[in-house]
C-alpha positions as CSV (number, residue, x, y, z in Angstrom):
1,X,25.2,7.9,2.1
2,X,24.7,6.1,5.1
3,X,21.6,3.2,5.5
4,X,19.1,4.2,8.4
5,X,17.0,1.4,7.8
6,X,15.8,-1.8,5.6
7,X,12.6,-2.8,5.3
8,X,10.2,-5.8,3.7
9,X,10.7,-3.6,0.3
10,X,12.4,-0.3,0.6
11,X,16.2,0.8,1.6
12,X,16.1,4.3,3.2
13,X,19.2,6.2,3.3
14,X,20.7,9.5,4.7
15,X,22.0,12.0,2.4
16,X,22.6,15.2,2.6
17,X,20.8,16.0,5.2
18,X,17.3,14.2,3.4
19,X,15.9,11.0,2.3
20,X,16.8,8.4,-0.2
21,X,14.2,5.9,-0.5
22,X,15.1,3.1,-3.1
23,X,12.3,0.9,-3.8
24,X,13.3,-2.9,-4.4
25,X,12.4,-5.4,-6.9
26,X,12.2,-7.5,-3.2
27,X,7.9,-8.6,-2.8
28,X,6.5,-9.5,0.7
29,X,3.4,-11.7,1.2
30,X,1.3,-11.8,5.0
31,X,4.7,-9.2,6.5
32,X,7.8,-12.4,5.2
33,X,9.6,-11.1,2.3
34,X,10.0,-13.7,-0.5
35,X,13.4,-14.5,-1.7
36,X,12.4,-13.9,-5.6
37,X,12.7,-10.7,-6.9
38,X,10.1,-9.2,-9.4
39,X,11.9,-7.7,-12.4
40,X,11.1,-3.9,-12.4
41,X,9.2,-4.0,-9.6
42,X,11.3,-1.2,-7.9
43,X,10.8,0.9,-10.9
44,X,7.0,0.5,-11.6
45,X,6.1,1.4,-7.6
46,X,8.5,4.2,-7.9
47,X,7.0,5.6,-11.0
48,X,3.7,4.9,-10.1
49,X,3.6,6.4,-6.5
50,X,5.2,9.7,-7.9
51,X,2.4,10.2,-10.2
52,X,0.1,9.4,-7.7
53,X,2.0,12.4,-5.2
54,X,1.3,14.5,-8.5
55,X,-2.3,13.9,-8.6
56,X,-2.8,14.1,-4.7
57,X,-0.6,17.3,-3.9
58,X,-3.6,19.6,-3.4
59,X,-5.2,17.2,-0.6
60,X,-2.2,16.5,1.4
61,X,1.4,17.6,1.1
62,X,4.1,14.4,0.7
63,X,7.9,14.3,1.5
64,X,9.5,14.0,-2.1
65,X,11.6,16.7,-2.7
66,X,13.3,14.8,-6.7
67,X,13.0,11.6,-8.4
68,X,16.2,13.0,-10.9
69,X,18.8,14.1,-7.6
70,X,19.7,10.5,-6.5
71,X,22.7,8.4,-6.6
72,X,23.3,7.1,-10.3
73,X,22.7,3.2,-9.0
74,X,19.2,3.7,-8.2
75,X,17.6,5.9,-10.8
76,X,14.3,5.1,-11.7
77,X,13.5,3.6,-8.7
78,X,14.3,6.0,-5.7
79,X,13.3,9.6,-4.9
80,X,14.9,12.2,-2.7
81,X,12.5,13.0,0.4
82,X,12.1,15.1,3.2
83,X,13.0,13.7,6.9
84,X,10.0,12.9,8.8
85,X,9.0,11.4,12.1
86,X,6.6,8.7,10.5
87,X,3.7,7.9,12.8
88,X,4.0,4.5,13.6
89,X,0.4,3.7,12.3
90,X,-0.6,1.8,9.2
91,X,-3.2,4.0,7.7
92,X,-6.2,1.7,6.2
93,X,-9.2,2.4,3.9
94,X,-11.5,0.4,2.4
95,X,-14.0,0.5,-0.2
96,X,-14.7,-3.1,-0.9
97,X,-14.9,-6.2,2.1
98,X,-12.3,-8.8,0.9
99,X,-8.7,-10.0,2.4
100,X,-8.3,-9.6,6.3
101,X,-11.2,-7.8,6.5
102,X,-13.4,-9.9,5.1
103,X,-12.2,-12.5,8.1
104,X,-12.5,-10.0,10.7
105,X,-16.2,-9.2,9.3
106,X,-17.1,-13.2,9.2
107,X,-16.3,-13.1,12.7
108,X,-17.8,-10.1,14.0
109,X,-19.8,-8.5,11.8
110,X,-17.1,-5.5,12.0
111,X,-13.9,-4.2,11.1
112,X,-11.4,-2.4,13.1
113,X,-14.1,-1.7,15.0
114,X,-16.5,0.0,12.4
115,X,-19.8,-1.9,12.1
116,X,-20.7,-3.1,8.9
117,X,-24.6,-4.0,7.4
118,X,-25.1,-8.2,7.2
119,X,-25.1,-10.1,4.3
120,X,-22.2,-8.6,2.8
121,X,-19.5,-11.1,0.7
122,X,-16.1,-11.1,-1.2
123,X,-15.6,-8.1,-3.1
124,X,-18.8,-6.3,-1.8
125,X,-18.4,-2.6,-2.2
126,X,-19.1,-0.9,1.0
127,X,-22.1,1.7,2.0
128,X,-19.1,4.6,2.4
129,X,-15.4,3.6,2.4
130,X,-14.1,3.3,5.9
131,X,-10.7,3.6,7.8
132,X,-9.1,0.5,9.6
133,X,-5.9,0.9,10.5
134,X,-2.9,-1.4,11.8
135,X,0.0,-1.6,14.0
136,X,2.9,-0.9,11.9
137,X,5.2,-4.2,12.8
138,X,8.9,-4.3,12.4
139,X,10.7,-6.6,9.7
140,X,9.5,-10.4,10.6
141,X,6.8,-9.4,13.1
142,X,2.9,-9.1,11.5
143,X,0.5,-6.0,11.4
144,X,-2.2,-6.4,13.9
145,X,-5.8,-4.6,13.5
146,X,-6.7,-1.8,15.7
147,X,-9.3,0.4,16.1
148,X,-10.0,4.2,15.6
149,X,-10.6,4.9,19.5
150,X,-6.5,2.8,20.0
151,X,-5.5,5.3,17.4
152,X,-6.7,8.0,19.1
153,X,-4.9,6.5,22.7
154,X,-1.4,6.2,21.1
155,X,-1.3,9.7,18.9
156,X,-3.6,11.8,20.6
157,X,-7.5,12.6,19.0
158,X,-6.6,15.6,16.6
159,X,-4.0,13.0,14.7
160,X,-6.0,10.9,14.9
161,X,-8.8,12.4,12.9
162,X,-6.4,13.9,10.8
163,X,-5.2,10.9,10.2
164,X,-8.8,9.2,9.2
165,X,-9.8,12.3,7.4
166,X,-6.9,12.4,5.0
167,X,-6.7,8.9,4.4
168,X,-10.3,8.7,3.2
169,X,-10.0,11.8,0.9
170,X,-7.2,9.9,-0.9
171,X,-8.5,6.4,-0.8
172,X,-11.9,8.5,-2.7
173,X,-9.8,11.0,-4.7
174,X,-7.7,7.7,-5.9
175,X,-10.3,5.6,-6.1
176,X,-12.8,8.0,-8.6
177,X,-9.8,8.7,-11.0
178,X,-8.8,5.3,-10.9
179,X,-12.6,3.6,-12.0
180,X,-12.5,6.3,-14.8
181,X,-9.5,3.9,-16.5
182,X,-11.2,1.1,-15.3
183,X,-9.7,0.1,-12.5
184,X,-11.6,-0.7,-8.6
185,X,-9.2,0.2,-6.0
186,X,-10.8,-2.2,-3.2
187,X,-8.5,-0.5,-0.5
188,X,-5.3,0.5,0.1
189,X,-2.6,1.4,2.8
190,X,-1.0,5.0,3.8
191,X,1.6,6.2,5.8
192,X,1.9,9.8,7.1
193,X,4.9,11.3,8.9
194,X,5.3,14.6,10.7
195,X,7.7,17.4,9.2
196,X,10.4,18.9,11.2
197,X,7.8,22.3,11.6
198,X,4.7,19.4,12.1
199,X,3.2,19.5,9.0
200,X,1.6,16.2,8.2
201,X,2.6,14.8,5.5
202,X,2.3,12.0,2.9
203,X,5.0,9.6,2.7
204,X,6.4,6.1,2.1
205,X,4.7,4.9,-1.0
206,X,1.2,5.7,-2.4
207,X,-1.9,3.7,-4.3
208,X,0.6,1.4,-5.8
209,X,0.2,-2.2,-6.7
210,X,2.2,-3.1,-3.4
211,X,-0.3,-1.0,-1.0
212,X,-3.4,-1.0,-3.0
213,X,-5.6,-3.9,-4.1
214,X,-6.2,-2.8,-7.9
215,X,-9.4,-4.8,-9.6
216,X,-10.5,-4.9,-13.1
217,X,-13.9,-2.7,-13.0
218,X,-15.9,-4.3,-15.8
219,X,-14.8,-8.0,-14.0
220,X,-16.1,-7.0,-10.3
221,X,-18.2,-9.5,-9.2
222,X,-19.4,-9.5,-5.5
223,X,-19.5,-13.0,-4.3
224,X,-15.8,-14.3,-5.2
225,X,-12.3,-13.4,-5.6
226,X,-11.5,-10.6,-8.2
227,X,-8.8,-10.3,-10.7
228,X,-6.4,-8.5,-9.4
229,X,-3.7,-6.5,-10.8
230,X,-1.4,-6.2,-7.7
231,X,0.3,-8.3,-5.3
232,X,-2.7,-10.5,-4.2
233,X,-1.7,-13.2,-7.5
234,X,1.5,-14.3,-5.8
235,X,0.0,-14.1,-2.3
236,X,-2.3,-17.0,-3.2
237,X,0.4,-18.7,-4.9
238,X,2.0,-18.6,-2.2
239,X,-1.2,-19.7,0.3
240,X,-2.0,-22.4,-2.4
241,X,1.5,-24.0,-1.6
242,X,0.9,-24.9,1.8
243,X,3.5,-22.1,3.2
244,X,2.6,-21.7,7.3
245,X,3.0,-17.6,6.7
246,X,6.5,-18.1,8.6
247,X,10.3,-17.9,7.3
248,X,11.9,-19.3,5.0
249,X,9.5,-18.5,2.4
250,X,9.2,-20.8,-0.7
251,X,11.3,-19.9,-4.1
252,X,8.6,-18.3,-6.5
253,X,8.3,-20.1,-9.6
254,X,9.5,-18.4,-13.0
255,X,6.0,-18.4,-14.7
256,X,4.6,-16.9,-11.5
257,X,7.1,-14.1,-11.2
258,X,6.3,-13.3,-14.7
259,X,2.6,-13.3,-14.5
260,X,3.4,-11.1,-11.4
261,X,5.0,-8.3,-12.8
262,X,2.6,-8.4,-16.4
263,X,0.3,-7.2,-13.8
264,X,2.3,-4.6,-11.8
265,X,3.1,-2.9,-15.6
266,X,-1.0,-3.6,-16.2
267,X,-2.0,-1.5,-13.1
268,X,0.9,0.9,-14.2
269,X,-0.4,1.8,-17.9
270,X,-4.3,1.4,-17.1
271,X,-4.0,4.1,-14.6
272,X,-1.6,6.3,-15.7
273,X,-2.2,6.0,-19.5
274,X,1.4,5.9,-19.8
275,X,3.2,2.7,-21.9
276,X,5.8,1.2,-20.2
């Protein structure tokens, strides 16, 4: 195998002629990866965005071609995927106003450019879920918010609304079978990559703890911060320390790597009804 590129979170490799992405147990907070690992993490994204391609593979076709035909090292937590020419867009949807777009809202009363009814606060769900999507920012660099119409400039208009139209019928398809196991999925972030015939298709990871801001449906409470089961517990550790957002990240203390990953395998067994 040969390494093409390391990111934040996942190794991709050539083989074969395809893709080997191994997720790591590696967690990155505001785009600076954090130099504790979460135990299983790898696994539980890998697991969970592969049931996720399952549930999703009559909406959008995705890149994995096997989760059993990769190298012995990384089973459980790599798949075997198609080559694609990823679209150097972060593809955003939203449900509920909280995180960076509750700040862009406070400011302007929009996000990404989509204009949103006053009054709203912290966890509000929103009148339809919208798409906001982001640069996509190399390792060290940060993920700026852009708008629809910029979208449209740097891929053309029929990618773009391809682009918005699938990512809103999986944010919705996601989001309804996830709040039937009683979970909210506030938002959550897509990437799509073009086939070598130009198929559009699915790729990276999908509504995992990672991407996805998971909350606790019969906790929702508009107003404040949620529960969450995802990432979001060590980000505000992480805020709560003082950190300026910039490297070297702080070590992650060993009852908050813990607490962490309890809610990683949470997200993982309340959605997929699995044990793990």
């Amino acid at each position: 195998m040969r390494l093409l590129h390391s990111g934040k979170v996942r190794d991709v490799y050539e083989d074969r002629g395809d893709v080997i992405l191994v997720a790591s147990d590696r967690v990155s907070v505001y785009d600076v990866v954090l130099p504790t690992p979460i135990p299983d993490k790898g696994k539980l994204l890998t697991a969970l965005s592969l049931w996720w391609f399952e549930q999703l593979a009559d909406l959008v076709p995705n890149h994995v071609i096997s989760a059993d035909d990769v190298p012995a090292e990384f089973a459980g937590r790599a798949v075997r995927c198609r080559r694609l020419e990823m679209i150097p867009v972060e593809c955003i949807a939203r449900g509920y106003l909280t995180g960076g777009g509750l700040k862009e809202y406070q400011a302007s009363g929009s996000v990404s450019g989509v204009a949103l009814p006053a009054g709203l606060a912290d966890g509000s769900r929103l009148p339809e879920p919208i798409f906001t999507p982001t640069t996509k920012a190399p390792l060290g660099a940060h993920d700026e918010a852009i708008t629809f119409q910029d979208v449209e400039a740097r891929e053309g208009a029929g990618t773009a609304e391809e682009l918005r139209r699938l990512t809103l019928e999986v944010y919705r398809r996601g989001a309804e079978l996830a709040a039937g196991r009683g979970v909210l999925i506030a938002d959550t972030k897509l990437e799509f990559g073009r086939a070598a015939d130009g198929t559009l298709m699915l790729g990276d990871e999908v509504l995992t703890s990672d991407s996805s801001r998971f909350w606790p449906a019969a906790e929702w409470e508009p107003g404040r911060a949620q529960r969450s089961f995802d990432k979001q517990f060590v980000r505000d550790w992480a805020t709560g320390t003082g950190w300026d957002r910039t490297e070297p990240a702080p070590e992650v203390p060993a009852d908050v790597v813990e607490a962490t990953r309890a809610r990683y395998v949470e997200a993982y067994e309340r959605i997929t009804g699995r044990t793990w």
